[in-house]
N, C-alpha and C positions, 0 to 999 in steps of 0.2 A: 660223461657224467654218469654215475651211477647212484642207482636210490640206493639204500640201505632202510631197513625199517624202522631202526634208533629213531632216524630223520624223519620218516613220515610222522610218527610221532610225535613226535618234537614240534613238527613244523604244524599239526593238528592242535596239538595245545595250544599255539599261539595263536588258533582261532578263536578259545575258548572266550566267553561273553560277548562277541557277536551276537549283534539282535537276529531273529528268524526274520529272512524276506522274502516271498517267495519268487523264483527265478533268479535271484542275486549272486553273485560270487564275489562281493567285494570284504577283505576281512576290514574289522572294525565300522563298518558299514550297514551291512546285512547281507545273509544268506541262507540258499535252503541247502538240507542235505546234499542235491545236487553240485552246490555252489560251493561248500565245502569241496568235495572233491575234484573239484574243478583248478582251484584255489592252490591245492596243494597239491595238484598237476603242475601249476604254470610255475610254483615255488622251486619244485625237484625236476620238474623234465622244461623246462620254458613254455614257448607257445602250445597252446591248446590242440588236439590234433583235427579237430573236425569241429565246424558251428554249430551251436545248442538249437535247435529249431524251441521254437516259445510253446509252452506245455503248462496242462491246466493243473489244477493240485490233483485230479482223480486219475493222473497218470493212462490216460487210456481205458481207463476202468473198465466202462461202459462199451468199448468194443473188443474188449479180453486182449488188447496187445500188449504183450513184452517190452514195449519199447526202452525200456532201462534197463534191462538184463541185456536185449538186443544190444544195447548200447555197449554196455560193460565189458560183452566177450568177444568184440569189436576192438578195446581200446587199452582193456585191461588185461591181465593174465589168468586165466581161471586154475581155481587149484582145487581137491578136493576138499568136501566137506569137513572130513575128520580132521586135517589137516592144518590145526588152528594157529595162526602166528600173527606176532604182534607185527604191528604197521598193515593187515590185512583189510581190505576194501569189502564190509560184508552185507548184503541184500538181503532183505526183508519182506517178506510178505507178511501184510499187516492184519491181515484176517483169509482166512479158507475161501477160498474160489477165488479172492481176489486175485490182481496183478501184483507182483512184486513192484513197490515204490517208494524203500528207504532206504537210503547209506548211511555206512559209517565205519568208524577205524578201528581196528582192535587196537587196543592201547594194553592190555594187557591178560596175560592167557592162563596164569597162575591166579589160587582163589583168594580175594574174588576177582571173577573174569570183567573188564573195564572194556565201552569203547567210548567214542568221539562220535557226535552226529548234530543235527542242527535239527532241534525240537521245535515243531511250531508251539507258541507260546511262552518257550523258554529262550529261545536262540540255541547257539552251542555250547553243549554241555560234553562231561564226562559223566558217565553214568553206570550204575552197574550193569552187563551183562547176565544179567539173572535169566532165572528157567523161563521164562516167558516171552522174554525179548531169545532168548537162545532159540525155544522151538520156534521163529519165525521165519530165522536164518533158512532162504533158500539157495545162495551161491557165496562161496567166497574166490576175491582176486587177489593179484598184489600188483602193484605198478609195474610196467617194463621195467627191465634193468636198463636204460639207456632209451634216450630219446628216438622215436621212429623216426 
């Protein structure tokens, strides 16, 4: 099986109005960022590759770990920053000195630039990738091509 990112896409939007829960991945259900791409692993690749250990919303904050990026280049494929493409898996660091602690899809790389993420308070939306969600971006991935 292979992903293609038409698919990721695709299969991102049919996330969309999922309520926000946090540590959830169930679509139509609720879920968090995480759970999104969780979601739309087991959709394009099957089973999960590794168990989620239970995580607070401050991602580690408080002891400056990685653990979602850790995670990411673990599971995902990392690609360069400049490098931007649709169906891409992209990381966020939500304010300076923080950890990086949001995903989400690019859905679209021409302006204006779209992705996919699961907002607390909103659930999953599509939203614009504007200058301020952009300067946040600190890694982008794409899925394997084929199940590990």
């Amino acid at each position: 099986m292979t992903v293609q990112a038409d698919q990721v896409v695709q299969v991102a939007r049919s996330w969309i109005g999922t309520s926000y829960l946090h540590q959830a991945a169930s679509k139509g259900a609720g879920c968090d960022c995480l759970g999104l791409v969780r979601g739309i692993w087991r959709e394009m690749l099957g089973k999960e590759p590794a168990q989620v250990p239970a995580y607070s919303k401050d991602w580690s904050e408080p002891q400056g770990e990685e653990r979602l990026w850790q995670a990411a280049m673990q599971h995902l494929v990392g690609k360069p920053l400049d490098q931007a493409a649709v169906g891409d898996v992209i990381l966020f660091r939500m304010r300076h000195g923080a950890v990086a602690k949001h995903l989400g899809i690019q859905s679209r790389t021409e302006q204006p630039w779209r992705f996919i993420h699961a907002y607390s308070g909103y659930g999953v939306v599509e939203s614009p990738l504007s200058t301020p969600w952009r300067r946040r971006i600190v890694a982008r991935f794409h899925f394997p091509e084929e199940k590990i």
